[in-house]
PDB file of N, H, CA, C and O in Angstrom:
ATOM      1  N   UNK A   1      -2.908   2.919  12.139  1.00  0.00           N
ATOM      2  CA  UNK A   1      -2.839   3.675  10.913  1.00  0.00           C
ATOM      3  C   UNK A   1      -3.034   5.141  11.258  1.00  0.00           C
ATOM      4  O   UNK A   1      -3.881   5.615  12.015  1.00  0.00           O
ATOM      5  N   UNK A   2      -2.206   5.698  10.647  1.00  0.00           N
ATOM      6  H   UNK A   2      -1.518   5.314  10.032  1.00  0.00           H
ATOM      7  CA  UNK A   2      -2.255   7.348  10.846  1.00  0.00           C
ATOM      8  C   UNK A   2      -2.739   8.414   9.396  1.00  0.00           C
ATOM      9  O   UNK A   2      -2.780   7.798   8.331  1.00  0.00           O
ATOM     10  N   UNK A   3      -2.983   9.467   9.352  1.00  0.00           N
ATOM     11  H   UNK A   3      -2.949   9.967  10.217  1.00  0.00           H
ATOM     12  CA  UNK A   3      -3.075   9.807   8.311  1.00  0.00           C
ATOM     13  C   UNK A   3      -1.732  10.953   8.447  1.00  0.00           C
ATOM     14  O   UNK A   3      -1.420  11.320   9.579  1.00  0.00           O
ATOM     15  N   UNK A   4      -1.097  11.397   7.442  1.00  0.00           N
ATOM     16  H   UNK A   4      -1.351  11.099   6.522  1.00  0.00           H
ATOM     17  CA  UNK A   4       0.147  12.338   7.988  1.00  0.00           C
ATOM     18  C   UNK A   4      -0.408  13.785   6.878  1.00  0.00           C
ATOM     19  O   UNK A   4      -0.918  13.753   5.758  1.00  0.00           O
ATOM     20  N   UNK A   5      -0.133  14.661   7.543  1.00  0.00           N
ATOM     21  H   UNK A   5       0.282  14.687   8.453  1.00  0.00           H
ATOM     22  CA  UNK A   5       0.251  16.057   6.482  1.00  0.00           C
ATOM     23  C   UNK A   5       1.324  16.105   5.731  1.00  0.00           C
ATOM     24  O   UNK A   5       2.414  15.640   6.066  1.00  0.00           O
ATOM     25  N   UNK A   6       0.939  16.998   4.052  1.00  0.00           N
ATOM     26  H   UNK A   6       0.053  17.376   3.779  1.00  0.00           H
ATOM     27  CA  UNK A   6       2.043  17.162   3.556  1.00  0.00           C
ATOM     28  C   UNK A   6       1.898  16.073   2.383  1.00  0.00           C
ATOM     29  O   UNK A   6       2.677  16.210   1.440  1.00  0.00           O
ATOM     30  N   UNK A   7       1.001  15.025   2.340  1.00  0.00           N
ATOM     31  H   UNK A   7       0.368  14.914   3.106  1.00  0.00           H
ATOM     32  CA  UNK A   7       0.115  13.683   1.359  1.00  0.00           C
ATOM     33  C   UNK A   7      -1.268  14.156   0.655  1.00  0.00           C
ATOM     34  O   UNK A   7      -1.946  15.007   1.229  1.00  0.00           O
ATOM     35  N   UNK A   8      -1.579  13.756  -0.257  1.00  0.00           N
ATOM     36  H   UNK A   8      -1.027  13.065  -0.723  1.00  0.00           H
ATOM     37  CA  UNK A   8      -3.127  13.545  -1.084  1.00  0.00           C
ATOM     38  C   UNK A   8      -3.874  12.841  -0.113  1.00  0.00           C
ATOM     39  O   UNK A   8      -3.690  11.708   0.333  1.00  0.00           O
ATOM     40  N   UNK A   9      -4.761  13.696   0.155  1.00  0.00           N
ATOM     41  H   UNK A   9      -4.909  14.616  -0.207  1.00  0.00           H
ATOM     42  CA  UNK A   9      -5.945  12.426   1.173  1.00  0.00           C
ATOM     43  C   UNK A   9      -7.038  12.570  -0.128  1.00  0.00           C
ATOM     44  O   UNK A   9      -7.470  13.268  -1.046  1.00  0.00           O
ATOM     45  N   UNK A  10      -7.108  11.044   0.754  1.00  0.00           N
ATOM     46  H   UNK A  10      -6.757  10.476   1.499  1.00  0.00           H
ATOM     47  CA  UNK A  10      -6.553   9.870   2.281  1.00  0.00           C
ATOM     48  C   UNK A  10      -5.869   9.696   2.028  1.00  0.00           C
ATOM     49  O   UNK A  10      -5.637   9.720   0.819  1.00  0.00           O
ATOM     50  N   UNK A  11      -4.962   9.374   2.902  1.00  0.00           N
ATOM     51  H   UNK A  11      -5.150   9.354   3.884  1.00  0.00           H
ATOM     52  CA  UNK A  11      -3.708   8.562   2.888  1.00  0.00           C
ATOM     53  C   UNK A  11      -3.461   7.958   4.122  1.00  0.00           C
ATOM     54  O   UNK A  11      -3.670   8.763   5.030  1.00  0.00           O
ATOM     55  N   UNK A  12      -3.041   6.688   4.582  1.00  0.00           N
ATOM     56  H   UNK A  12      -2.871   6.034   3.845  1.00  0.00           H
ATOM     57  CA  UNK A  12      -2.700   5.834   5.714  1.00  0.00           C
ATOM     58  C   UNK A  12      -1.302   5.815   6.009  1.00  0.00           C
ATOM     59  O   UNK A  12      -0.656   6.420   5.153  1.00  0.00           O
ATOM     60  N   UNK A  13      -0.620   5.327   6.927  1.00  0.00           N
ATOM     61  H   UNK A  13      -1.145   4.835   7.622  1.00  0.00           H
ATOM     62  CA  UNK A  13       0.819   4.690   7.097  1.00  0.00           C
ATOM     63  C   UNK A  13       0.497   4.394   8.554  1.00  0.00           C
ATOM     64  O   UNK A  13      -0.116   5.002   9.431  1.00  0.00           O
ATOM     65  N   UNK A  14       1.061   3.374   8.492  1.00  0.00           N
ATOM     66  H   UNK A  14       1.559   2.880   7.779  1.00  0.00           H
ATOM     67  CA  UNK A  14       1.372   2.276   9.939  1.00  0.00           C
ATOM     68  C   UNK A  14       2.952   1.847   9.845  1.00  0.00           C
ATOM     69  O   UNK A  14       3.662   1.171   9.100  1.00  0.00           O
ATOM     70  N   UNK A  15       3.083   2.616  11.007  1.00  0.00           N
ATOM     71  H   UNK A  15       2.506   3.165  11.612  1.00  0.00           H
ATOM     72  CA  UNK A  15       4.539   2.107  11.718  1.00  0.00           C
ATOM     73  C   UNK A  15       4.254   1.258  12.712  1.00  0.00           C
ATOM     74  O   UNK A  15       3.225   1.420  13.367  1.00  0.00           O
ATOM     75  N   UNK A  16       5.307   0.010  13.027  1.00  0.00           N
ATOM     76  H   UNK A  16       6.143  -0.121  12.495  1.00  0.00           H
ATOM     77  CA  UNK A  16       5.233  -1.006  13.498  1.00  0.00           C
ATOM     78  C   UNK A  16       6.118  -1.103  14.192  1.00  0.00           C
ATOM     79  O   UNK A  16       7.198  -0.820  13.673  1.00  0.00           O
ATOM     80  N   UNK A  17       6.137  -1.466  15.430  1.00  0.00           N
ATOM     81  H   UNK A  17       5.260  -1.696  15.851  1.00  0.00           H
ATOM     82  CA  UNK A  17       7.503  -1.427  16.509  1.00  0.00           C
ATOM     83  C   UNK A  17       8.659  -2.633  15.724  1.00  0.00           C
ATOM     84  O   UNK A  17       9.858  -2.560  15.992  1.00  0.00           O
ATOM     85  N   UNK A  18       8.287  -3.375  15.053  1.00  0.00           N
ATOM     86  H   UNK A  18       7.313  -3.434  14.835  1.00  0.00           H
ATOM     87  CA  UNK A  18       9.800  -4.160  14.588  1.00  0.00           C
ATOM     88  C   UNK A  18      10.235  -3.856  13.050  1.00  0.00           C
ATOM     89  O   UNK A  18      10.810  -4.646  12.301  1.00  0.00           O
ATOM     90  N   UNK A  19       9.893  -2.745  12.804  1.00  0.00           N
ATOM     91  H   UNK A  19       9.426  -2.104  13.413  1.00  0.00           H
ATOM     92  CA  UNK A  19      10.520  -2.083  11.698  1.00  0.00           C
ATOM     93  C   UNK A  19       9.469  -2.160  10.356  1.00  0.00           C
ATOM     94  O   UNK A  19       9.838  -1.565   9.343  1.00  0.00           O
ATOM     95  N   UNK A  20       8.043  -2.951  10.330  1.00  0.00           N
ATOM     96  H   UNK A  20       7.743  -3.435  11.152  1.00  0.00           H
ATOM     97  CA  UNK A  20       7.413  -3.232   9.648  1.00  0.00           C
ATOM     98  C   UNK A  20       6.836  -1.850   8.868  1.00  0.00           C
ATOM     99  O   UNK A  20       6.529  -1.077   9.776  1.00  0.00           O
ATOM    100  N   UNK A  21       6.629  -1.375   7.891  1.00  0.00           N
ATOM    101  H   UNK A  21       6.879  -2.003   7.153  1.00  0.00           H
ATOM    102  CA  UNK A  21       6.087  -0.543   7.326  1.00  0.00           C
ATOM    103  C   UNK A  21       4.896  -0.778   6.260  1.00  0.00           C
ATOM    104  O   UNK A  21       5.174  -1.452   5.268  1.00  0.00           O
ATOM    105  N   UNK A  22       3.892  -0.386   6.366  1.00  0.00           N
ATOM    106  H   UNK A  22       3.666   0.161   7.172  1.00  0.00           H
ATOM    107  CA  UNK A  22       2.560   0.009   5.187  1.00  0.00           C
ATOM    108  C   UNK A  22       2.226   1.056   5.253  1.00  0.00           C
ATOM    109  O   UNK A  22       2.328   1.693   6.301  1.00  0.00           O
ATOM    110  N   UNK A  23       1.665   1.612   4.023  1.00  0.00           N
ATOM    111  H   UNK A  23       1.581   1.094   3.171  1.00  0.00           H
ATOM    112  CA  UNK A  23       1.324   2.798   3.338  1.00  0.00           C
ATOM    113  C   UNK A  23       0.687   2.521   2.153  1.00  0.00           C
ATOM    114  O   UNK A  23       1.186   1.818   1.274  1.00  0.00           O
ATOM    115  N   UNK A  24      -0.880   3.276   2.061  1.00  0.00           N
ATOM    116  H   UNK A  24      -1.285   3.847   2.775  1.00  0.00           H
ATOM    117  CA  UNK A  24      -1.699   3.357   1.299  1.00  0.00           C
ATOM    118  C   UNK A  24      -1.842   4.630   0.860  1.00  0.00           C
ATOM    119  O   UNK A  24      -2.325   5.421   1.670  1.00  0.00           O
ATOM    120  N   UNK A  25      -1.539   5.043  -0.239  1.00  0.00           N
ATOM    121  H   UNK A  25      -1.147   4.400  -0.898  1.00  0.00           H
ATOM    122  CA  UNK A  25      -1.163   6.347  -1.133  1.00  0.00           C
ATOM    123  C   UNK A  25      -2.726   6.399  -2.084  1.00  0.00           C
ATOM    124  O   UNK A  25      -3.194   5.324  -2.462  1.00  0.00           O
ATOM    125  N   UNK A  26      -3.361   7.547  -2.375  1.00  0.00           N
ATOM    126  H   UNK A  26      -2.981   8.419  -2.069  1.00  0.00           H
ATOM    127  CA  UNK A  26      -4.575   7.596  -2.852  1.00  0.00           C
ATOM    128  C   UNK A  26      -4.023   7.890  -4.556  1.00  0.00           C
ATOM    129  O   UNK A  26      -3.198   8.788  -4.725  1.00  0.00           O
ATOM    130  N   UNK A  27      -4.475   7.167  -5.647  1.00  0.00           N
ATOM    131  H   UNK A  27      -5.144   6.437  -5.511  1.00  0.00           H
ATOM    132  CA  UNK A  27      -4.116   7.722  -6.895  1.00  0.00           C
ATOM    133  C   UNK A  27      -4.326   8.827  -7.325  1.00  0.00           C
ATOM    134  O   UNK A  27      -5.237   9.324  -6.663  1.00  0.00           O
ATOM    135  N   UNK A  28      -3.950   9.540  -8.140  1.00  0.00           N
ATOM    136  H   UNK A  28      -3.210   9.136  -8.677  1.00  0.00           H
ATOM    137  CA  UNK A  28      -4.019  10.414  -9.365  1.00  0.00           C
ATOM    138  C   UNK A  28      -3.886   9.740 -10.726  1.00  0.00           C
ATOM    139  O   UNK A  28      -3.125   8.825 -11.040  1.00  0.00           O
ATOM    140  N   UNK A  29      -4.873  10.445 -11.537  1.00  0.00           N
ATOM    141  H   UNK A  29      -5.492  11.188 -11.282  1.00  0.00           H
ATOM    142  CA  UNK A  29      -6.207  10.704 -11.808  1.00  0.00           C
ATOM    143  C   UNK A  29      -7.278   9.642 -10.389  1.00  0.00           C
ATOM    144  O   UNK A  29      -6.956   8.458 -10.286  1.00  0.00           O
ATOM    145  N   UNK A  30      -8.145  10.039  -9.683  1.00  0.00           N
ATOM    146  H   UNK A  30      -8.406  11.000  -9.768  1.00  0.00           H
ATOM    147  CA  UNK A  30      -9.140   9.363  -9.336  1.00  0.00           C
ATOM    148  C   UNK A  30      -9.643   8.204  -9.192  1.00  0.00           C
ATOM    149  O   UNK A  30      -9.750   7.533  -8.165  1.00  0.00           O
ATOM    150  N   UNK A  31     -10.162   7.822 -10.958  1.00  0.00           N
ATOM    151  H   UNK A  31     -10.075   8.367 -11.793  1.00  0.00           H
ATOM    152  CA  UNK A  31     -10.524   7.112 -11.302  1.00  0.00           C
ATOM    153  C   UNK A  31      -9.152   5.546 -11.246  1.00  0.00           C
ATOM    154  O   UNK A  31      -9.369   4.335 -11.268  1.00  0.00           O
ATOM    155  N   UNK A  32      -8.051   6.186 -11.185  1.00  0.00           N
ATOM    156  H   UNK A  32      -7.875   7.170 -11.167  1.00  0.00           H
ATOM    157  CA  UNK A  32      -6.512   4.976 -10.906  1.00  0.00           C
ATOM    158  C   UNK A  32      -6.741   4.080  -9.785  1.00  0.00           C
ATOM    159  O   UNK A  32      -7.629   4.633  -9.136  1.00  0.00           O
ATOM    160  N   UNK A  33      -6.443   3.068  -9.245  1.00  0.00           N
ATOM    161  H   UNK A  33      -5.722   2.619  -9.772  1.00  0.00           H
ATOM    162  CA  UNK A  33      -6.596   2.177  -7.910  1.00  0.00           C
ATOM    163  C   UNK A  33      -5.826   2.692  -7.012  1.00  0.00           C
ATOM    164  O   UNK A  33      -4.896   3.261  -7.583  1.00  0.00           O
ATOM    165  N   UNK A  34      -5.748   2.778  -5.855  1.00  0.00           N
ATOM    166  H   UNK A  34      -6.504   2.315  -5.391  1.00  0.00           H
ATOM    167  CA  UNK A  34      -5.060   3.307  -4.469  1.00  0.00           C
ATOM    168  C   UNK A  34      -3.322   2.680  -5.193  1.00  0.00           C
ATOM    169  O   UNK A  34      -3.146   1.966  -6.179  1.00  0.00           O
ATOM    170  N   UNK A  35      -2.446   3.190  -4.399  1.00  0.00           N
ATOM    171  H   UNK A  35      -2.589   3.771  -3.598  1.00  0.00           H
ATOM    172  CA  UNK A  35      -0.759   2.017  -4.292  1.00  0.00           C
ATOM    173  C   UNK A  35      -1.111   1.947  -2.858  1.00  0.00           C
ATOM    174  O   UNK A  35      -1.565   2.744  -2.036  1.00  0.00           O
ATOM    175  N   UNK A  36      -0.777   0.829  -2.851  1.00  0.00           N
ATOM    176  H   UNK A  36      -0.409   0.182  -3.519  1.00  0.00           H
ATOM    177  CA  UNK A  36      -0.227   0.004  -1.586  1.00  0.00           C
ATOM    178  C   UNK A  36       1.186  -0.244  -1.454  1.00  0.00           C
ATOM    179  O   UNK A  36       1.599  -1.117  -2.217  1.00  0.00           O
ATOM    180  N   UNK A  37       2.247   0.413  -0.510  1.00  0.00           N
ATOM    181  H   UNK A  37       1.911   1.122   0.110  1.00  0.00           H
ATOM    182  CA  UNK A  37       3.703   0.037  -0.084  1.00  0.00           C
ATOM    183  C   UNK A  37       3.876  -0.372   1.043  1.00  0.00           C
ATOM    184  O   UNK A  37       3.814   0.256   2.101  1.00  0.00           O
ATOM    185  N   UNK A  38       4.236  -2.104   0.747  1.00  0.00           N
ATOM    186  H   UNK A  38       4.286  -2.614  -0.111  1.00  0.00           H
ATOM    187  CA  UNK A  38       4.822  -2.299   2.342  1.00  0.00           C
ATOM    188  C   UNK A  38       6.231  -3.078   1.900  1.00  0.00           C
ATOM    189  O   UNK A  38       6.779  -3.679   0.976  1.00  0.00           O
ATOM    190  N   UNK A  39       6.420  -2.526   3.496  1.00  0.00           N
ATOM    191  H   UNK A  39       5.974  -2.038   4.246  1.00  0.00           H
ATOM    192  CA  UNK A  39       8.401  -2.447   3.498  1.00  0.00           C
ATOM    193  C   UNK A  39       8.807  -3.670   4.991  1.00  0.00           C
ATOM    194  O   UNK A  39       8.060  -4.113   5.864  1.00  0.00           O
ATOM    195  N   UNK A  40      10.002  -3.848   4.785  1.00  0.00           N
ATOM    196  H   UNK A  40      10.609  -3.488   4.076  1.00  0.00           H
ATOM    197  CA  UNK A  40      10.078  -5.115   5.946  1.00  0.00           C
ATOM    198  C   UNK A  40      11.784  -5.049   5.823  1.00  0.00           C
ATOM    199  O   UNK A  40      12.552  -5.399   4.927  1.00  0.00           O
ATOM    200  N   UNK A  41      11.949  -4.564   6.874  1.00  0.00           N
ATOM    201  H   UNK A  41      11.325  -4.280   7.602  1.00  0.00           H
ATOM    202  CA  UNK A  41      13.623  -5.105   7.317  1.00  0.00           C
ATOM    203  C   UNK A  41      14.174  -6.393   7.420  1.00  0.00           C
ATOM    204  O   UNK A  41      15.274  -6.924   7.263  1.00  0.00           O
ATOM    205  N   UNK A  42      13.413  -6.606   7.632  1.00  0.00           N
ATOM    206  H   UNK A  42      12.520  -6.175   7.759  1.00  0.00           H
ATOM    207  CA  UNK A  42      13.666  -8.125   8.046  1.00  0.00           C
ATOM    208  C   UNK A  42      14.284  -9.775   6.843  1.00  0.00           C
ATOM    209  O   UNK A  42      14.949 -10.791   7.046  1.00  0.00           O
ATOM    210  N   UNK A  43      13.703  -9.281   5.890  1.00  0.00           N
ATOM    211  H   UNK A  43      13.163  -8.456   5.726  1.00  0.00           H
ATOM    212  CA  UNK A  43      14.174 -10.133   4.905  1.00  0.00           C
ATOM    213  C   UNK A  43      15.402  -9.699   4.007  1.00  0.00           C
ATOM    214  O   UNK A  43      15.452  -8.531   3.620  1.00  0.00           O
ATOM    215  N   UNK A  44      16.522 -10.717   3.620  1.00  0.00           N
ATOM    216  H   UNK A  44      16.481 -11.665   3.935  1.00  0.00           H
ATOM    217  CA  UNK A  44      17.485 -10.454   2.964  1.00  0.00           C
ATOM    218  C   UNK A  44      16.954  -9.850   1.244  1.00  0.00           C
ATOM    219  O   UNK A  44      15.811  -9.649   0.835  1.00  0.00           O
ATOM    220  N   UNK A  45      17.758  -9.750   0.808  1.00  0.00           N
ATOM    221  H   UNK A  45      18.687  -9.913   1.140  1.00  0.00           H
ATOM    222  CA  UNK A  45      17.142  -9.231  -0.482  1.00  0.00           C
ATOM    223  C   UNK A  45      17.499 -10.758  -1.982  1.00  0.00           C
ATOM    224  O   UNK A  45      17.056 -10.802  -3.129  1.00  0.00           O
ATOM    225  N   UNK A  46      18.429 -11.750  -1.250  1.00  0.00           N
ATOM    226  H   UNK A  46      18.788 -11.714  -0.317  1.00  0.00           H
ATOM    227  CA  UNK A  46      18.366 -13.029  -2.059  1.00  0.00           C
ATOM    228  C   UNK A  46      17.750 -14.131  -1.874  1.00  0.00           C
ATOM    229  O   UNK A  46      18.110 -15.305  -1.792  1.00  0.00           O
ATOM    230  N   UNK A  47      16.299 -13.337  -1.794  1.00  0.00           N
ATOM    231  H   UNK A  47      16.006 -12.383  -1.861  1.00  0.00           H
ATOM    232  CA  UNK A  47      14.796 -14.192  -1.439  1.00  0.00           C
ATOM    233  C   UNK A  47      14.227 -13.988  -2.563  1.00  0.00           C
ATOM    234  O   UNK A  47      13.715 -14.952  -3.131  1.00  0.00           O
ATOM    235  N   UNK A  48      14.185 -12.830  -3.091  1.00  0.00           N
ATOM    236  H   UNK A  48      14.601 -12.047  -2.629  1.00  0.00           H
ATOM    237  CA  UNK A  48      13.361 -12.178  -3.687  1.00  0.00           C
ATOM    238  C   UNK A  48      13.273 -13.351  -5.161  1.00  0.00           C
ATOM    239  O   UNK A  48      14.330 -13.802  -5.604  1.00  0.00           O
ATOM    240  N   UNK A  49      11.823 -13.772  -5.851  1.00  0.00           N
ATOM    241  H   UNK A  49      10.965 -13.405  -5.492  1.00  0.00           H
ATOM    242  CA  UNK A  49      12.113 -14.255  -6.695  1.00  0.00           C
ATOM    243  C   UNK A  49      10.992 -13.625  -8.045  1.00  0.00           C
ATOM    244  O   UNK A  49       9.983 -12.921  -7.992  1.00  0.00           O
ATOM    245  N   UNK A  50      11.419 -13.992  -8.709  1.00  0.00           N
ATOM    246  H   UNK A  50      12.238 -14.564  -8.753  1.00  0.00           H
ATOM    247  CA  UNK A  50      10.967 -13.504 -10.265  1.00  0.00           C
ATOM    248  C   UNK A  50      10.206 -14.556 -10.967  1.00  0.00           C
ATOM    249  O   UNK A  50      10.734 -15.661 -11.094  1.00  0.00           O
ATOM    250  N   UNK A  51       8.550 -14.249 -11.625  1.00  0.00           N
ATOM    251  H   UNK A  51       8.121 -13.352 -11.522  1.00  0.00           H
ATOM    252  CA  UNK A  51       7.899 -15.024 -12.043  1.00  0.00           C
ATOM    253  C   UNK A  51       6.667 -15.761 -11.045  1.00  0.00           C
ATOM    254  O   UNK A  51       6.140 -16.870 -11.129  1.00  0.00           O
ATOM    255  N   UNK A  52       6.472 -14.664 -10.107  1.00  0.00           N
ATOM    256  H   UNK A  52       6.900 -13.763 -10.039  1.00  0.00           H
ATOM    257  CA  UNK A  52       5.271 -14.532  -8.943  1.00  0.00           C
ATOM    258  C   UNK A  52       4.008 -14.428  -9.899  1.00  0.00           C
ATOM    259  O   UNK A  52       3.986 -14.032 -11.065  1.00  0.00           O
ATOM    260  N   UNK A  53       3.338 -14.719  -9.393  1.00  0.00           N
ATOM    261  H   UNK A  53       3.356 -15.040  -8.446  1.00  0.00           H
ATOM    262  CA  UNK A  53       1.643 -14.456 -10.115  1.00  0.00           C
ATOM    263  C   UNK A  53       1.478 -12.914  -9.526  1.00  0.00           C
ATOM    264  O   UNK A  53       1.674 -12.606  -8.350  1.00  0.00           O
ATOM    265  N   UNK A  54       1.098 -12.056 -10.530  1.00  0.00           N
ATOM    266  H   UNK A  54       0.939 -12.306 -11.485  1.00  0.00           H
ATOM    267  CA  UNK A  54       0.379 -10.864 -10.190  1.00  0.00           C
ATOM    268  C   UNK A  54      -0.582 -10.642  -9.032  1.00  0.00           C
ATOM    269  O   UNK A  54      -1.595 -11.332  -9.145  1.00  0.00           O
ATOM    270  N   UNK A  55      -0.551  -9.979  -8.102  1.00  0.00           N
ATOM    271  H   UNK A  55       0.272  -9.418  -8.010  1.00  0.00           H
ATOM    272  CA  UNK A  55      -1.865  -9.740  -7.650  1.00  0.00           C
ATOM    273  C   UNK A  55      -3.394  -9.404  -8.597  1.00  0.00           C
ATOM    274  O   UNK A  55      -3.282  -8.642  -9.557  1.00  0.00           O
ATOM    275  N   UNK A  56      -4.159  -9.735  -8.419  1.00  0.00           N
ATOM    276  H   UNK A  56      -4.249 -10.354  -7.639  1.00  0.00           H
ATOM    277  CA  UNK A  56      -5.551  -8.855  -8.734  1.00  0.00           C
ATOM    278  C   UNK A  56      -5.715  -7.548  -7.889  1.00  0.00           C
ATOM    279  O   UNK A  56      -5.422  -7.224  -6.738  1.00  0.00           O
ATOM    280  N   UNK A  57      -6.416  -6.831  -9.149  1.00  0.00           N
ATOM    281  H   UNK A  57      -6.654  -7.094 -10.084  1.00  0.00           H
ATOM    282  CA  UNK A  57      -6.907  -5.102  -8.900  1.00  0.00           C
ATOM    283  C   UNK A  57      -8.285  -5.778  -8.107  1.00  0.00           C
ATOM    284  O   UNK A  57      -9.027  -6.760  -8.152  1.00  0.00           O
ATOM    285  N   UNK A  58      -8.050  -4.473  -7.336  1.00  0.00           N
ATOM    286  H   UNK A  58      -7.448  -3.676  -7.300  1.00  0.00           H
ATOM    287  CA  UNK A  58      -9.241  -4.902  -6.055  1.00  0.00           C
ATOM    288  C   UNK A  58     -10.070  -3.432  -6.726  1.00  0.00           C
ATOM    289  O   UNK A  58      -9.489  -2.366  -6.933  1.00  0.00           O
ATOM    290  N   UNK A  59     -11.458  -3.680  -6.972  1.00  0.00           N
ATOM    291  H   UNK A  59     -11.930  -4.546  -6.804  1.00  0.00           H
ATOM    292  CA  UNK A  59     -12.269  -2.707  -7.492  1.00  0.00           C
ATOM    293  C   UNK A  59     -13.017  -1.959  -6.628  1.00  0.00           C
ATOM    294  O   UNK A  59     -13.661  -2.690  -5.876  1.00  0.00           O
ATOM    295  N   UNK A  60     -13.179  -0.864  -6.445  1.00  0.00           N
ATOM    296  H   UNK A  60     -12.655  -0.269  -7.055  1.00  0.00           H
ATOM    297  CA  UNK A  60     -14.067  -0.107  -5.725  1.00  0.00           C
ATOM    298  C   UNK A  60     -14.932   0.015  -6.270  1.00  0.00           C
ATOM    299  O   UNK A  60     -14.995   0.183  -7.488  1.00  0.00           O
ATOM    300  N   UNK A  61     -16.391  -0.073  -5.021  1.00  0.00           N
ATOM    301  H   UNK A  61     -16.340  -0.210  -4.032  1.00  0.00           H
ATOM    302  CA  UNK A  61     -17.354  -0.458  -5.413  1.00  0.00           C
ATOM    303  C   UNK A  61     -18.520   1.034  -5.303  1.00  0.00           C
ATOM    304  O   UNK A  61     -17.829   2.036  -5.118  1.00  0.00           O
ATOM    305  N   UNK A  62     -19.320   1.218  -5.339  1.00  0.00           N
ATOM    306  H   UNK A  62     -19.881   0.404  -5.489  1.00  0.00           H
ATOM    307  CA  UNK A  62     -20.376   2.209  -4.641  1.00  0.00           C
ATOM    308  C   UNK A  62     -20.573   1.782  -3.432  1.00  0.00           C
ATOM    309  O   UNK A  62     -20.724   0.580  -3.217  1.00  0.00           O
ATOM    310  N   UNK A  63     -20.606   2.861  -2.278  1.00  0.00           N
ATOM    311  H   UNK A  63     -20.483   3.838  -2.452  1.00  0.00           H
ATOM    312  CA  UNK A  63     -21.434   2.296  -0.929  1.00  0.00           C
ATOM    313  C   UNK A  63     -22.783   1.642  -1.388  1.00  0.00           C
ATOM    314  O   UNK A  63     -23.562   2.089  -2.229  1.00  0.00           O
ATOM    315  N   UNK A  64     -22.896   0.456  -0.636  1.00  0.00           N
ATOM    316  H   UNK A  64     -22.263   0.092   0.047  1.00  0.00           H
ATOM    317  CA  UNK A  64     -24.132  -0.253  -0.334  1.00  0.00           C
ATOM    318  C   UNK A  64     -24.350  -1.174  -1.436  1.00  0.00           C
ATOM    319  O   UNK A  64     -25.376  -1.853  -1.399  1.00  0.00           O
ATOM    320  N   UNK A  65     -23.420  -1.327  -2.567  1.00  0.00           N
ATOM    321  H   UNK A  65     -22.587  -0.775  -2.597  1.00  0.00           H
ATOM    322  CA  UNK A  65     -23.620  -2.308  -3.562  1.00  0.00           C
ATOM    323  C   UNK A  65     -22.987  -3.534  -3.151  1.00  0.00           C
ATOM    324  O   UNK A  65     -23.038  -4.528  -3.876  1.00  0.00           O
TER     325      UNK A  65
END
């Protein structure tokens, strides 16, 4: 994971030698949850299906709680 210039920090991105991509983007307003983007060459795009269960919001906590 790298952090790059030219982004809102923090910000992450990991490049992956087989084309794999993630990126963790910090919100605006603050108080919003991080985005998470990951990308993948590798899969066709008539995979993709509709009517997935949502992820859960992952909450930030206070240090040490």
């Amino acid at each position: 994971m790298i952090e790059r210039d030219g982004f809102e920090k923090p910000n992450q991105f990991g490049y992956f030698p087989d084309g794999y991509h993630i990126q963790i983007k910090a919100a605006y307003p603050p108080d919003y949850p991080p985005t998470i983007v990951a990308t993948s060459p590798c899969f066709p795009g008539d995979l993709r299906r509709d009517g997935l269960p949502v992820p859960k919001v992952i909450q930030q906590g206070s240090p040490g709680s």
